[in-house]
C-alpha positions as CSV (number, residue, x, y, z in Angstrom):
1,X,-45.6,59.9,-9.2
2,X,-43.2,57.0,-8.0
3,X,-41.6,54.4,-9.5
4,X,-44.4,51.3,-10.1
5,X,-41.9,48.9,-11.0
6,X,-40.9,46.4,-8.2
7,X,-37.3,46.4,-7.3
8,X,-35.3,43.1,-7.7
9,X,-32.5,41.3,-6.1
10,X,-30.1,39.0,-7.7
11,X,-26.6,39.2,-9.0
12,X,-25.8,40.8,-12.1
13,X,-24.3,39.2,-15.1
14,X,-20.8,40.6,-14.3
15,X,-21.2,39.6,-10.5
16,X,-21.7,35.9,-12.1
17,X,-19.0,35.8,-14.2
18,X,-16.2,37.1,-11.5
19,X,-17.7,34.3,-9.0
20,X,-17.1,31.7,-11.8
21,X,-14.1,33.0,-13.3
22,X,-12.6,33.0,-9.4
23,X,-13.7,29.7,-8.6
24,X,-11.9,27.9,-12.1
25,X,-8.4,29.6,-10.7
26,X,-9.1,28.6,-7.1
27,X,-9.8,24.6,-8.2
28,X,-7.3,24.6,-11.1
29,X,-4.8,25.6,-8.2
30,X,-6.2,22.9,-5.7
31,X,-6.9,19.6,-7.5
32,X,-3.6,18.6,-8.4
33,X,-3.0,18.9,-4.8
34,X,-6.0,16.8,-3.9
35,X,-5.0,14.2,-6.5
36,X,-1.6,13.6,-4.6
37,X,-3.2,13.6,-1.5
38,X,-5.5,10.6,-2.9
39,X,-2.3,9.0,-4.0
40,X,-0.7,9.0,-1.2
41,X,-3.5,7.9,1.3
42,X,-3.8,4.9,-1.6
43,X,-0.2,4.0,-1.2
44,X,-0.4,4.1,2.5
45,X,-3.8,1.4,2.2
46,X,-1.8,-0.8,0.3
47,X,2.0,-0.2,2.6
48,X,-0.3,-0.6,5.8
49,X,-1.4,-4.2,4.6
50,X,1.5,-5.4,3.7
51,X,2.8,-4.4,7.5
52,X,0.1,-5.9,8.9
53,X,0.7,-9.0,7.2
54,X,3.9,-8.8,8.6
55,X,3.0,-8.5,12.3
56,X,0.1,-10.9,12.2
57,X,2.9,-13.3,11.0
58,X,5.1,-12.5,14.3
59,X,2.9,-12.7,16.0
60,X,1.2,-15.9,15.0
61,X,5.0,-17.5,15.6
62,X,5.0,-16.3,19.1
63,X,1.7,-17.6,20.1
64,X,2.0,-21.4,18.3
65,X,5.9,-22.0,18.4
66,X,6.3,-22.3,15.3
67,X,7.7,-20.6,12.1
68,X,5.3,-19.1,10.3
69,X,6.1,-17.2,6.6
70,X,4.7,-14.5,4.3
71,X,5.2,-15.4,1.0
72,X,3.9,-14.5,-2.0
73,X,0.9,-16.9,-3.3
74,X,0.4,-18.7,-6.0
75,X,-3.1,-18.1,-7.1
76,X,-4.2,-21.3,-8.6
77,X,-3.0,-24.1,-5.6
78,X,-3.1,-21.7,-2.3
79,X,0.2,-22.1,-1.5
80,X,3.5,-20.5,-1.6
81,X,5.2,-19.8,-5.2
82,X,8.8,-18.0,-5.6
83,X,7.6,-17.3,-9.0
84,X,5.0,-14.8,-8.3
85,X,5.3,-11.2,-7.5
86,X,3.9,-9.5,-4.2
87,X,1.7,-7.9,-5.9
88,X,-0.2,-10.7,-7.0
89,X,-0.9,-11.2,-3.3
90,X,0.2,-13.0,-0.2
91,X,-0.5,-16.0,2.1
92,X,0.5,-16.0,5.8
93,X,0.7,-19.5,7.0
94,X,2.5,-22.3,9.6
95,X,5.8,-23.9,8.2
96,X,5.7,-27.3,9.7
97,X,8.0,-30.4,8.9
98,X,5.5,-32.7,8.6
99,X,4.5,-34.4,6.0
100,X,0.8,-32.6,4.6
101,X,-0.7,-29.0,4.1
102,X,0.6,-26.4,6.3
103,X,-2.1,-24.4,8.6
104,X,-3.2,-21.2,6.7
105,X,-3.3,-17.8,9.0
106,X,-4.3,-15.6,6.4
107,X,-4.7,-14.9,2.7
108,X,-4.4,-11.5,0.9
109,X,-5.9,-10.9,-2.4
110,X,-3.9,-9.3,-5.2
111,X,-3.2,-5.4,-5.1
112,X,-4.3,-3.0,-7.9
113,X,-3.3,-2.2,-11.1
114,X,0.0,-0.1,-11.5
115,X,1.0,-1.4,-7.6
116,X,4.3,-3.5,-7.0
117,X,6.1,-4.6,-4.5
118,X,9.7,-5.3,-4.3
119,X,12.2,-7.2,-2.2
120,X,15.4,-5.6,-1.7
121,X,17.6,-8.6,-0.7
122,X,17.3,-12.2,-2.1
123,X,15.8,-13.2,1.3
124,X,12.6,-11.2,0.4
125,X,11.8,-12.0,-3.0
126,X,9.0,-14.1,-2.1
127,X,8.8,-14.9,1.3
128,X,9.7,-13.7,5.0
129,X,9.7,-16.8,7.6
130,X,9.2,-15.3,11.5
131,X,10.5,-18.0,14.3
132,X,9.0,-18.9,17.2
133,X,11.0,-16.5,19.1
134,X,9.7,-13.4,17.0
135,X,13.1,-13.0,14.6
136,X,13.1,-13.2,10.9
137,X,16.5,-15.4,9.4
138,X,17.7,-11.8,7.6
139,X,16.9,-8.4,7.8
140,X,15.7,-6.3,5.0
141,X,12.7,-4.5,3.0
142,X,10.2,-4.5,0.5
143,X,9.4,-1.5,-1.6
144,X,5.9,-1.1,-2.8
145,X,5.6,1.5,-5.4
146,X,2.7,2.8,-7.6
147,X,3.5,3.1,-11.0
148,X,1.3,5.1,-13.5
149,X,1.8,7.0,-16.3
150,X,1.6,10.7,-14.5
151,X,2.8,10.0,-11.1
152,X,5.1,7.7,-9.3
153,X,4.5,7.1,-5.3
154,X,6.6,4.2,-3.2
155,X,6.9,3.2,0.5
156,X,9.4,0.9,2.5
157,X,8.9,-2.0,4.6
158,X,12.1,-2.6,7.2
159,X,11.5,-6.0,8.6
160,X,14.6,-6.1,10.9
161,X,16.5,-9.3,12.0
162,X,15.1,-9.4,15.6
163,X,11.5,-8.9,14.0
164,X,10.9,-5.4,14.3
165,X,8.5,-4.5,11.3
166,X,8.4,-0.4,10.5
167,X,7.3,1.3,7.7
168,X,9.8,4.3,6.6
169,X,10.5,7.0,5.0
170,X,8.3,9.3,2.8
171,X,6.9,8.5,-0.8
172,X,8.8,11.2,-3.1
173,X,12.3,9.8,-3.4
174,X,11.1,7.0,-6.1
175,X,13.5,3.7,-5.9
176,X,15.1,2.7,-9.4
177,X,13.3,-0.7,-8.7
178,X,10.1,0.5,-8.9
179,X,10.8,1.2,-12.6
């Protein structure tokens, strides 16, 4: 006389639970992390176009000899304003002395919510001019920070007097200005 009832396979309830109950402690532990890391990579997006607005402007001065600027855009007319912020976006473009519009290069829209960028010396409020030789007329930086309610993130742009453009340092030591 054997046993006529079929043998199953499966977990048990217990089984269950300790998988589940192991895998809440194991994410609870690892999405903060991946938040930051999602924060950061963010902040780099937003540093890295910035920079590249930066070089493309250098650049563009040493291929037409002339002096071309970054400056921050006013919305509305497509030109340059000194009353607008970086973060409401930037338009790289040919500074010529005649009389009429000046060549556009490039135009970059407005940055996120909770992103700002700002300059640390008078110079870079609102603009950055590059000669024809590749120099900027001062050295300095803009800060771009991210700003929320939770978490706080920046990054430095160094534009240097001779036109070197770099992006330093790391995001944890949060500038006063970006409050």
């Amino acid at each position: 006389m054997g046993n006529d009832r079929p043998h199953l396979r499966g977990f048990t309830l217990i089984e269950v639970l300790i998988t589940i109950g192991i895998a809440g402690i194991l994410s609870s532990v690892a999405l903060p992390a991946m938040f930051d890391m999602i924060k950061s990579s963010q902040m780099s997006t937003q540093a890295n176009d910035i920079h590249r607005a930066f070089v493309i402007a250098r650049s563009e001065a040493l291929k037409r000899g002339v002096d071309v600027t970054v400056c921050t855009i006013n919305t509305a007319q497509n030109n340059c304003s000194n009353k607008s912020g970086w973060e409401n976006g930037w338009i790289i473009r040919e500074v010529v002395t005649v009389v009429g519009v000046d060549p556009i290069v490039s135009i970059h829209d407005a940055l996120p919510d909770n992103y700002t960028i700002h300059g640390t010396t008078d110079d870079f409020e609102s603009n950055v001019v590059f000669t024809p030789s590749g120099n900027t007329k001062s050295s300095g930086e803009l800060i771009v920070c991210y700003n929320s309610k939770v978490d706080s993130h920046s990054r430095t742009i160094a534009i240097g007097r001779f036109g070197k453009v770099s992006i330093k340092g790391s995001d944890r030591k949060i500038p006063t200005s970006c409050f």
